[in-house]
C-alpha positions in Angstrom: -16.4 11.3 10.5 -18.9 14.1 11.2 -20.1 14.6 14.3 -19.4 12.5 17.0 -20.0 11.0 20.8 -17.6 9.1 22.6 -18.2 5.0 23.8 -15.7 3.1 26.0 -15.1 -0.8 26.3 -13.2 -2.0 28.7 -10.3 -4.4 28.4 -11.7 -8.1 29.5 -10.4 -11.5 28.4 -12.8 -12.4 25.9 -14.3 -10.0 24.0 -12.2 -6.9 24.5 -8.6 -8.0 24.6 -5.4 -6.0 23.8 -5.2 -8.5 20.5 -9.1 -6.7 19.6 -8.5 -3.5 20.6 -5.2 -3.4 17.9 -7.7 -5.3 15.6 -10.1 -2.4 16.2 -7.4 0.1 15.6 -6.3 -1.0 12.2 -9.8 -1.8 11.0 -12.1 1.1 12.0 -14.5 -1.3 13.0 -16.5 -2.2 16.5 -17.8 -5.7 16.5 -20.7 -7.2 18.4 -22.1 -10.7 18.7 -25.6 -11.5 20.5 -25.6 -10.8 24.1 -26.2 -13.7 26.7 -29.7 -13.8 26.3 -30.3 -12.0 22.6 -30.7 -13.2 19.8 -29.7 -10.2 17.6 -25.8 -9.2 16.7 -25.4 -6.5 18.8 -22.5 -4.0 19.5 -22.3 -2.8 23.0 -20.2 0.2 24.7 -20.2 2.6 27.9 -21.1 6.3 27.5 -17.9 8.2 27.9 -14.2 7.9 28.9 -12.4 5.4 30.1 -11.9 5.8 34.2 -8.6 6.9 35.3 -6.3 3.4 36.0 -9.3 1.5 33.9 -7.7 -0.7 30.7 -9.6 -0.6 27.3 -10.5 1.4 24.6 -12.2 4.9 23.6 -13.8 5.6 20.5 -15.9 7.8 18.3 -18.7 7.1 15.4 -21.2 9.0 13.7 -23.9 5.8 13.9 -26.1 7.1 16.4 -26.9 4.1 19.3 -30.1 3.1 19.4 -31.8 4.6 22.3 -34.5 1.6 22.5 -32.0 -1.0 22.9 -29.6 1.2 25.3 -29.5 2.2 29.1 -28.5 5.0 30.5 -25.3 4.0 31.3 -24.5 1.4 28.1 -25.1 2.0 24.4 -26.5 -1.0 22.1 -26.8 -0.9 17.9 -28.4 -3.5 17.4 -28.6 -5.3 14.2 -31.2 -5.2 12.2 -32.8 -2.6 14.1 -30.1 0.4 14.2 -29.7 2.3 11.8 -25.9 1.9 9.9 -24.9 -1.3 11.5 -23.8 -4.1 9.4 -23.5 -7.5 9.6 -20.2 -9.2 8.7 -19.9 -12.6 6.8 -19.1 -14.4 10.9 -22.3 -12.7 11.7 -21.0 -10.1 14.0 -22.9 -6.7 14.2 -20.4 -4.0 12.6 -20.5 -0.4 13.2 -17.7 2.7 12.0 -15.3 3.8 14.7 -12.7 5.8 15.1 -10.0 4.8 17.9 -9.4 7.2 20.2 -7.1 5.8 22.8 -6.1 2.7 23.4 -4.9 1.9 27.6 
């Protein structure tokens, strides 16, 4: 996969379940759907590792974030506006991962 920076999500009971996470593994695939108040798919991750004791996933991709759409402590690709995102036929944002680890 090239060159590539490492994103976190962390285990919740909604979007980032054990169930997606295993989803995510077997796939190769991040999802995202609009955030509370977007209107735009959107994938969305934390810079880095996951904390010592914290549940979730790690992984790597080559599709650069979009650094209008992202903080400095969360990454956003945004589709239509980043660059290598797709959108799936449920209308989720798509983008390339690799799983790292899985906790």
């Amino acid at each position: 996969m090239g060159s590539q920076t490492l994103y976190r999500r962390h285990e919740n009971t909604t979007t980032q379940t054990p169930a997606v996470a295993q989803l995510q593994l077997k796939s190769g695939e991040i999802w995202g759907s609009p955030g509370r108040w977007g209107v735009y798919p959107c994938v969305r991750a934390y810079f880095g590792q996951l904390a010592s004791g914290q549940k979730g996933v790690e992984f790597a991709t080559v599709i650069p974030h979009d650094p209008k759409y992202s903080s400095p402590w969360e990454a956003h690709w945004v589709h239509p506006y980043t660059s290598g995102v797709l959108l799936n036929s449920q209308g989720f944002a798509v983008i390339a991962a690799k799983i790292v680890k899985i906790v």
